[in-house]
N, C-alpha and C positions, 0 to 999 in steps of 0.2 A: 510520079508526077513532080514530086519535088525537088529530085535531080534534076530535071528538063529546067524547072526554075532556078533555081543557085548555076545552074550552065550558062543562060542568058543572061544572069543578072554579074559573075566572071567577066564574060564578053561586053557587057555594058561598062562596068566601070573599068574592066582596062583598055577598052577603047577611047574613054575621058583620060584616063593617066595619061596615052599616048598624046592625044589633042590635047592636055595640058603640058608633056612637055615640049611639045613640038611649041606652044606660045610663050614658055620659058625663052627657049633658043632664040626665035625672030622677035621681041616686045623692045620695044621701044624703050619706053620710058621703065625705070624701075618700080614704080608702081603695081605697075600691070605684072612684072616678073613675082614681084611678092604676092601678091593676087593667086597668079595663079600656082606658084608653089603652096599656099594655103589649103587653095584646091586639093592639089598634092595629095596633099596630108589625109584630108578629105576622103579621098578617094583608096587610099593607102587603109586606112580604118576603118573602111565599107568594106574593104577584102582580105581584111584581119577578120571582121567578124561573119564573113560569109567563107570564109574557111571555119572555123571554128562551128559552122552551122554545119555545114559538109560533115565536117571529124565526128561532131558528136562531142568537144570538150569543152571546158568552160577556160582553157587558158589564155585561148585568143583570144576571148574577151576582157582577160586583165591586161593583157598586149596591148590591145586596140584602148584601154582607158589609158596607160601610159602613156603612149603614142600621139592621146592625143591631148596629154599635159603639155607634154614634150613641143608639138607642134602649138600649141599655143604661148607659150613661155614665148617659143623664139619667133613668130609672128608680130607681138608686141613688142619684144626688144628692135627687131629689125625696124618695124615702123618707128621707134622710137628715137634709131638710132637716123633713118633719114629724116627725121624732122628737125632733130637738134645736132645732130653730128655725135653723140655722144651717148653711151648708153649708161654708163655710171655718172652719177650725178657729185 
């Protein structure tokens, strides 16, 4: 029963990965593009650690905490960097 669930829950978020890049590609303003590569990230680290449930190991879940250093470090620099032009001060 619990394959049948990590199988849907696969098919959920990479169907959001998909629908988030596809709002990369067409977004308008850069805002929305940061936004939703955020998501990304998101969605990248939900299926870090639903593989890792799958496997049966505990690696992808020290993966999926990097990943999601990683993505937040440059989340904030990016915003940082359209608000002021500059990311080093």
């Amino acid at each position: 029963m619990i394959a049948y669930a990590l199988y849907f829950a696969f098919g959920c978020f990479g169907f959001a990965l998909l629908l988030n890049l596809w709002q990369v590609a067409r977004a308008e303003l850069i805002a929305d593009r940061v936004l939703a590569l955020d998501t990304i990230v998101i969605n990248v680290i939900a299926l870090l650690i639903l593989y890792g449930v799958a496997r049966g190991t505990a690696v992808y879940f020290e993966a999926s905490m990097l990943f999601a250093m990683v993505g937040f470090v440059s989340t904030v620099a990016f915003c940082k960097f359209m608000l002021r032009g500059d990311v080093i001060e």
